[in-house]
Each structure stands twice: as structure tokens, then as C-alpha cells.
N, C-alpha and C positions, 0 to 999 in steps of 0.2 A: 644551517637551520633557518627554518623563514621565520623574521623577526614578526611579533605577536602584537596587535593590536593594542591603543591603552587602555580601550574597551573589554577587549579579551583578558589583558592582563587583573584589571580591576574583577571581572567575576571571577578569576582563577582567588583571588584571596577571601572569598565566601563562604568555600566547600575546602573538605580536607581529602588531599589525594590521596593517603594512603588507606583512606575508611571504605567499609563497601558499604551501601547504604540500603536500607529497605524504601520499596516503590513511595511511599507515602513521604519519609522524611527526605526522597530522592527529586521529586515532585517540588517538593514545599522550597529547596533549594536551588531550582531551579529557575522557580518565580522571584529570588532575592539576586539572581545575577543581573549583570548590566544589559538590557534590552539593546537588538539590534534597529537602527529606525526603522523597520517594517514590521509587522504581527508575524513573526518567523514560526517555524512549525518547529515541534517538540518528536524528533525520530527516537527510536528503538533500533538497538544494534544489537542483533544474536548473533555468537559465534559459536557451530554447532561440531559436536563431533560424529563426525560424518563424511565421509568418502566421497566427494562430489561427482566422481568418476563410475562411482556403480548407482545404474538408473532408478535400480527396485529403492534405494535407498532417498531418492527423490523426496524434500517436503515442499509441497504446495498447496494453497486451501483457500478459502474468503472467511472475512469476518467480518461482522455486520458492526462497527462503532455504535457505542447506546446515543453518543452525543456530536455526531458525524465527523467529520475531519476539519471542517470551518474550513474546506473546501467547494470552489463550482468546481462540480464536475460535468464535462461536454459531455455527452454521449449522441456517438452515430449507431445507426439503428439500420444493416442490411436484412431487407425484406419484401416482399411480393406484395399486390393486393390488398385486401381488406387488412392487413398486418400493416401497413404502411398509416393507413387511419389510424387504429391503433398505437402506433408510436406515438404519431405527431398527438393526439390526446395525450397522451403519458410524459408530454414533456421531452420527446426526444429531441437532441441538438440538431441533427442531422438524418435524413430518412432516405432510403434510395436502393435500388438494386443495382443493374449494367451502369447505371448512370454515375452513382455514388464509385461503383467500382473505379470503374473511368478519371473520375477527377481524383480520387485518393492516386492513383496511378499517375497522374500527372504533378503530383507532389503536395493537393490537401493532406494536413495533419492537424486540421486544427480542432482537435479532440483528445479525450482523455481517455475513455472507454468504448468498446465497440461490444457491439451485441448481434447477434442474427439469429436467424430461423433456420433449421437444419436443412430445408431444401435451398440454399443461399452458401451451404460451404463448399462445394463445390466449384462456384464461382469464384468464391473468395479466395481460395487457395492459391491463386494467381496472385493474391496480394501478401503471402507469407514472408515471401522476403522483402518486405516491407513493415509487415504488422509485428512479424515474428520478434524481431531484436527490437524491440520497443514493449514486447510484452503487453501486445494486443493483442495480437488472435485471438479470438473468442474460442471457449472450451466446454464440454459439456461436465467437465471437473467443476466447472468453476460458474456457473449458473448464467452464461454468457451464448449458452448456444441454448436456443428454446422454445414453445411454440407461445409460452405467457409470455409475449413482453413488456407489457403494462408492469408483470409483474418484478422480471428485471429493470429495470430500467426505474421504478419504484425505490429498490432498494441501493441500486448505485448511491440515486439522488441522496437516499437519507443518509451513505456511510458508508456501504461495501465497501471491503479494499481486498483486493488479493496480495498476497504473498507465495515467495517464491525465491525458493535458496539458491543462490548464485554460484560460477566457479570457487570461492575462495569457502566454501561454507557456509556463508552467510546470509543473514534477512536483516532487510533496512524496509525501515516501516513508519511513517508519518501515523501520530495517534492524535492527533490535533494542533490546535493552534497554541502560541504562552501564552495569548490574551485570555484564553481561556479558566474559570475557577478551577483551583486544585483540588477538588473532588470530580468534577467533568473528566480532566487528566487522566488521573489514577483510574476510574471507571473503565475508561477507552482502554489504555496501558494493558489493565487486567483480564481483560476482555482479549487482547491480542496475545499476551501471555499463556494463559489460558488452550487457546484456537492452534498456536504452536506446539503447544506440550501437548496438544491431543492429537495430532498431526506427526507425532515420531511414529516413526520407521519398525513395526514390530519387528524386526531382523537387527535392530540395535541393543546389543549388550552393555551394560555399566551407563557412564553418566549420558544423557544425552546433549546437555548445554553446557559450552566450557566457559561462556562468558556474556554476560548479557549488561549493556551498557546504555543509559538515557541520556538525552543531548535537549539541547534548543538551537538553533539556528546562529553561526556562528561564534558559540559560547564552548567550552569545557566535556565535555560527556564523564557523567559519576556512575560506576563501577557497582551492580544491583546487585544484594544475596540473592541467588538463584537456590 
């Protein structure tokens, strides 16, 4: 077993392992463990029951953070013409069509989010196996394919986050920073909770969450009544 920080070991005597706690008093013990020296982010870990292997059963969705993620988010912005102005007003990281293509193709990745205009997916598709296992590709699920980019790219800035269940069942999800108040926290937290539970699978019978767990950045993760 890999021996445990004295850091880590000191917050593991904060919280009690065998309790399951509610968001708020899960939150508040969170902010009493030992800090990592950087503003580490505060993830969510659902463990869903759910058949990852049947497609219709799929959860994926965006939620808009009330208090953002106390993340910069880059955003490249594929697009034509008068949409290209557009971007770069809106604060786009990145703006470009053949050109943008090209250099992501050449190994740019220096972005977080990627957004386009529906006549641009075409093009971009060349870039799937690239964008794809990175969980870029822009989607029109997911408010990332569009002809508003101002307006995307709007709400990235302030907090959008997409989610998206993986093979093992699961969603891992950043809801902010610790530096942040314990009511900001919980806010976010609830709001992603919330965006999931309404995102099951109407073809799911009995419980849909087996396990839903909060963390901070290499600390403990305490075990949530779902």
C-alpha cells in the first residue's frame, strides 16, 4: 500500500470514516482538513448504477456553476467570417477555421474548451481523434456547436462544465476551488447534484446512485447521504 503523506494523514483525523455525511456538514469538513500548498479544487465522485456498455443508458449534460469553478478557462473558438469577430469580442482564447485546424493538428492543445459553428464540423471531424479522448469535441448536446457564440463562450467563461459518465460508471467533477466560502461550495456541489439526478436515464429502474463521494485535492474523500 503507498505510504500516506503526514499531511494526508493529519486530515484523515478530522472526519470520521465510518459516518456518511450531509453536503453541508461534508463541505464544512472539508475546509478543517490540512491544505495542499496550492488552492486545490474540491471534486465530486458519483458512482452510478448503470451499464456503461448500453448507449441509450448514457448520462451526459452541462451545468452552469452559480460561483464558477475559480477556474481560467481557454476557449478555442472554430468558425468563418463575421463569427470570427464575434468570438474574439466575446473573449475567445483562440479563433480560427483551416488555419486553427492545422495547428491543433500539429499538436496545439493549449485550451480547455472548444466551441464551433455547425458549418465548421465538418472540417473538424478530421480533428476527432484528437479532440475526442480529451472530451472536446464540441456537441450540440452540450451547447458547444452553435450559431450564438458570444453566447457560448459567455457561459463557459462564467462556469459551464460538462459531465460525462465514463467506462467504470462514473462522473468526476471539479465544483470549485477550497479557497473558496462554504456556502459558494455547497451552492455549486448542489447545483451539479441537482443537473445529475435530472439527467438519469428514464429506462433506469430502482436506485440510480450507488455512491456519491466529496474530496479536495489530495486530501480524504467523505462518503455523502445520497
Amino acid at each position: 500500500m503507498k505510504a500516506r503523506s503526514k499531511r494526508y494523514q493529519v486530515s484523515e483525523k478530522t472526519y470520521d470514516k465510518a459516518k456518511t455525511y450531509t453536503l453541508k456538514e461534508a463541505v464544512a469538513s472539508l475546509k478543517k482538513m490540512s491544505p495542499a500548498k496550492f488552492d486545490g479544487s474540491v471534486d465530486l465522485h458519483f458512482f452510478l448504477n448503470i451499464d456503461p456498455k448500453k448507449s441509450e443508458q448514457m448520462v451526459r449534460g452541462t451545468v452552469v456553476l452559480p460561483h464558477g469553478s475559480g477556474k481560467k478557462v481557454r476557449v478555442a473558438v472554430f468558425c468563418k467570417g463575421e463569427n470570427e469577430r464575434a468570438a474574439r469580442d466575446a473573449q475567445a482564447d483562440y479563433v480560427g477555421s483551416s488555419d486553427l485546424i492545422d495547428k491543433v493538428s500539429g499538436g496545439f492543445m493549449d485550451f480547455d474548451c472548444v466551441i464551433a459553428t455547425p458549418d465548421m464540423m465538418k472540417d473538424l471531424s478530421k480533428l476527432g481523434k484528437v479532440l475526442g479522448p480529451r472530451g472536446l469535441m464540441p456537441s450540440p448536446k452540450t451547447g458547444t456547436v452553435t450559431m450564438d457564440i458570444a453566447k457560448a463562450i459567455d457561459e463557459v467563461k462564467k462556469g459551464k462544465v460538462e459531465f460525462r459518465m465514463d467506462k467504470q460508471s462514473g462522473i468526476h467533477l471539479s465544483v470549485g476551488k477550497i479557497s473558496f466560502p462554504e456556502e459558494k461550495i455547497y451552492e455549486n456541489a448542489l447545483k451539479v447534484i441537482d443537473a445529475i439526478n435530472e439527467a438519469r436515464p428514464a429506462s433506469i429502474k430502482g436506485r440510480f446512485l450507488k455512491s456519491l463521494f466529496i474530496s479536495s485535492t489530495m486530501n480524504p474523500g467523505l462518503r455523502l447521504n445520497i
